[in-house]
Steps between C-alpha positions, in 0.01 A plus 500: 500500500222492751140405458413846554801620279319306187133589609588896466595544200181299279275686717662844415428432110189368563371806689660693191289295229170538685610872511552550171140287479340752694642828347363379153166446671471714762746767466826559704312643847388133573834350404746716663510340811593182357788635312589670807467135688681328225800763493511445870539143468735565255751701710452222789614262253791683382583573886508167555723375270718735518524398855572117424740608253702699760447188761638218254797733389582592844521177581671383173773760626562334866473201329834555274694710787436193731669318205779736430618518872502105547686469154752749671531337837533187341801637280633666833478120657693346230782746485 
């Protein structure tokens, strides 16, 4: 994970905590735009790991074809 991976999600629950602060004290009108914030941050986060995950699997996949075929023409060599 990125820096920026690691950085997005703590900030998300923090912005929910100090909205949950603020909608005991000040009602939910002053804190709805942080939980808006924090559910955007949220999504970003989820975006982008979802993202990674697709990378490193892809990957993974090309990874174990590459294998496969040389296993094969190796076999092919041999015979």
């Amino acid at each position: 994970m990125k820096l920026l991976d690691v950085s997005i999600f703590p900030v998300a629950l923090a912005l929910i905590v100090v909205g949950i602060h603020q909608t005991m004290v000040r009602g939910i009108g002053f804190s709805y735009s942080l939980f808006m914030f924090a559910l955007g941050l949220l999504f970003w986060f989820q975006l982008r790991r979802n993202k990674a995950r697709e990378i490193s699997e892809s990957q993974a996949k090309k990874t174990i074809s590459r294998c496969l075929s040389s296993s094969i023409l190796s076999k092919e060599r041999i015979s």
